[in-house]
C-alpha positions as CSV (number, residue, x, y, z in Angstrom):
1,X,76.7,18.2,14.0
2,X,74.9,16.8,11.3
3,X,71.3,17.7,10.7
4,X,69.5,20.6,11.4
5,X,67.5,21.2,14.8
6,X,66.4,24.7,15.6
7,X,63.4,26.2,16.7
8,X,61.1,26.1,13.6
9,X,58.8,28.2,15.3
10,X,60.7,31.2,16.2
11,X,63.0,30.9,12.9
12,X,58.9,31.1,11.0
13,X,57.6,34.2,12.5
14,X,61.1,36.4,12.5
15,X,61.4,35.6,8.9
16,X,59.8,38.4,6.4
17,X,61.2,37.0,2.9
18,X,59.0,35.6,0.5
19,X,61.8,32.9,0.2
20,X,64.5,31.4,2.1
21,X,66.2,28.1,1.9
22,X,67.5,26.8,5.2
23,X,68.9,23.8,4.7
24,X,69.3,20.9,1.9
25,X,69.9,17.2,2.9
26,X,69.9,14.6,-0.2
27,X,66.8,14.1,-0.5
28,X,64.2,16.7,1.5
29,X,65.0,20.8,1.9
30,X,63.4,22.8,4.5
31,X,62.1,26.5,3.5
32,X,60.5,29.6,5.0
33,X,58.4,31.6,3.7
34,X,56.3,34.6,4.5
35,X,53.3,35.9,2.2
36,X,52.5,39.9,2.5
37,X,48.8,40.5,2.8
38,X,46.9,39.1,-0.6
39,X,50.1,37.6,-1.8
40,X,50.0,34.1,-3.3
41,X,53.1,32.0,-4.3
42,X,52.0,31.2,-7.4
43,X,50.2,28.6,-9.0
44,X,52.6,26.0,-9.8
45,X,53.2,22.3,-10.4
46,X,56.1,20.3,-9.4
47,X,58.1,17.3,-9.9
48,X,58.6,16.7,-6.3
49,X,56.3,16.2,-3.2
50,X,56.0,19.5,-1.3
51,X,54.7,19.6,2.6
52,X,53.5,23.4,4.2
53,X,52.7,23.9,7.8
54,X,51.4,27.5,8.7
55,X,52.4,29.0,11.9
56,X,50.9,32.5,11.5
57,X,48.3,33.7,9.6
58,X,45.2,32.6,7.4
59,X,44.8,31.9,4.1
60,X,43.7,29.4,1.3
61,X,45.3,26.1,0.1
62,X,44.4,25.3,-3.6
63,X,45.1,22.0,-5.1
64,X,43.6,21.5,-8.6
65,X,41.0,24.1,-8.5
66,X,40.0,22.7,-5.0
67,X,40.1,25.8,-2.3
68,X,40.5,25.1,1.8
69,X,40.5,27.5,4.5
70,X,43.9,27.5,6.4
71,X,45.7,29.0,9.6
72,X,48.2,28.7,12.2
73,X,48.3,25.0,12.9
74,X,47.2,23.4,9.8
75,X,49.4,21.2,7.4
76,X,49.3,21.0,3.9
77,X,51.1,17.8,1.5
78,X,51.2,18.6,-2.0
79,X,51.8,15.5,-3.8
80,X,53.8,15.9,-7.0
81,X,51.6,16.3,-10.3
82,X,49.6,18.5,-8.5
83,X,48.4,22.0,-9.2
84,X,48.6,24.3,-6.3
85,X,48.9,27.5,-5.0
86,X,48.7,29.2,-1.3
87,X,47.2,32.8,-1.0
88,X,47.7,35.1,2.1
89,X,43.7,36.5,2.6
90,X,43.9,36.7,6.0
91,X,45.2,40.7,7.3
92,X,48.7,39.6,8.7
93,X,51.9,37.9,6.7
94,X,51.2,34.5,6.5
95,X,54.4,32.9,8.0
96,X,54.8,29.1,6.8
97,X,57.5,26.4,6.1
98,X,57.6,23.9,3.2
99,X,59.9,20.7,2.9
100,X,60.6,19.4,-0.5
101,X,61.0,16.0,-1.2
102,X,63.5,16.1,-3.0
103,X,64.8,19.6,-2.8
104,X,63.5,21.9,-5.3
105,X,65.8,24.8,-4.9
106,X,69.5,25.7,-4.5
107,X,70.8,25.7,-1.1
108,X,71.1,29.0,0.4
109,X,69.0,31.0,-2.1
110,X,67.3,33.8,-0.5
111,X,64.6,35.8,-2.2
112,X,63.2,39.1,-0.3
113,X,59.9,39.5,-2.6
114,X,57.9,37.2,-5.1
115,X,59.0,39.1,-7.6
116,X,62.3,38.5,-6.4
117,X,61.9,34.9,-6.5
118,X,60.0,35.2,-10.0
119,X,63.3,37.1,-12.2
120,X,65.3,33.9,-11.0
121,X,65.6,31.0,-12.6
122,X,67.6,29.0,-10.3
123,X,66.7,25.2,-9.1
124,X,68.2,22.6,-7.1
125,X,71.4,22.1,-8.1
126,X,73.0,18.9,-6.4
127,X,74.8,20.9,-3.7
128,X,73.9,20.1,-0.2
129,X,73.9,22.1,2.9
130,X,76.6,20.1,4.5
131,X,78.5,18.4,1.8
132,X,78.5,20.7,-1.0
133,X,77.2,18.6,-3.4
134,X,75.7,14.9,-3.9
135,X,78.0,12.0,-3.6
């Protein structure tokens, strides 16, 4: 099958790294992530579009110095050029998702902490889920 169709949901909440890349297509990557207690990801501007949707938790979106509440439910779209950051300050793990557009990271990377995630330099590097690499 080509694609990917799981359940998001579950997939969300069971995960406890601060980083995992589930799948790359050509030109959007879906990732999980999960925030300890007052962890942040780390302010941080890209060159690509980047979309969040919580599913546990509550915390703060921040886009160019602008801060909004945020819980289970809400969405978040980052367009590119923009300074942002998401900080855990609820009293759970804040369990989310992101989608890059286009991906951001290299397929399959796994990072267990932010400090993890930090010491590694890697990036997006053509190869796709399915196909390997770009054709």
């Amino acid at each position: 099958m080509s694609g990917f169709v799981q359940d998001i949901e579950n997939l969300v909440v069971e995960n406890d790294n601060f980083r995992q890349v589930l799948y790359t297509a050509k030109h959007s990557q879906l990732v999980l992530m999960s925030l300890k207690v007052q962890e942040e990801i780390g302010a941080e501007i890209h060159k690509v579009d980047q979309f969040f949707r919580i599913e546990e938790g509550a915390g703060e979106a921040i886009m160019n110095g602008a801060r909004t509440p945020i819980k289970a439910g809400y969405a978040v779209l980052v367009p590119a050029g923009v300074n942002h950051n998401i900080v855990n300050t609820g009293t759970v793990p804040l369990k989310l998702y992101t989608l890059y557009s286009p991906p951001n990271h290299r397929d399959g990377v796994i990072h267990k902490s932010r400090s993890d995630a930090e010491g590694d330099s890697e990036h997006f590097n053509g190869k796709t889920t399915e196909a390997g690499s770009l054709k």
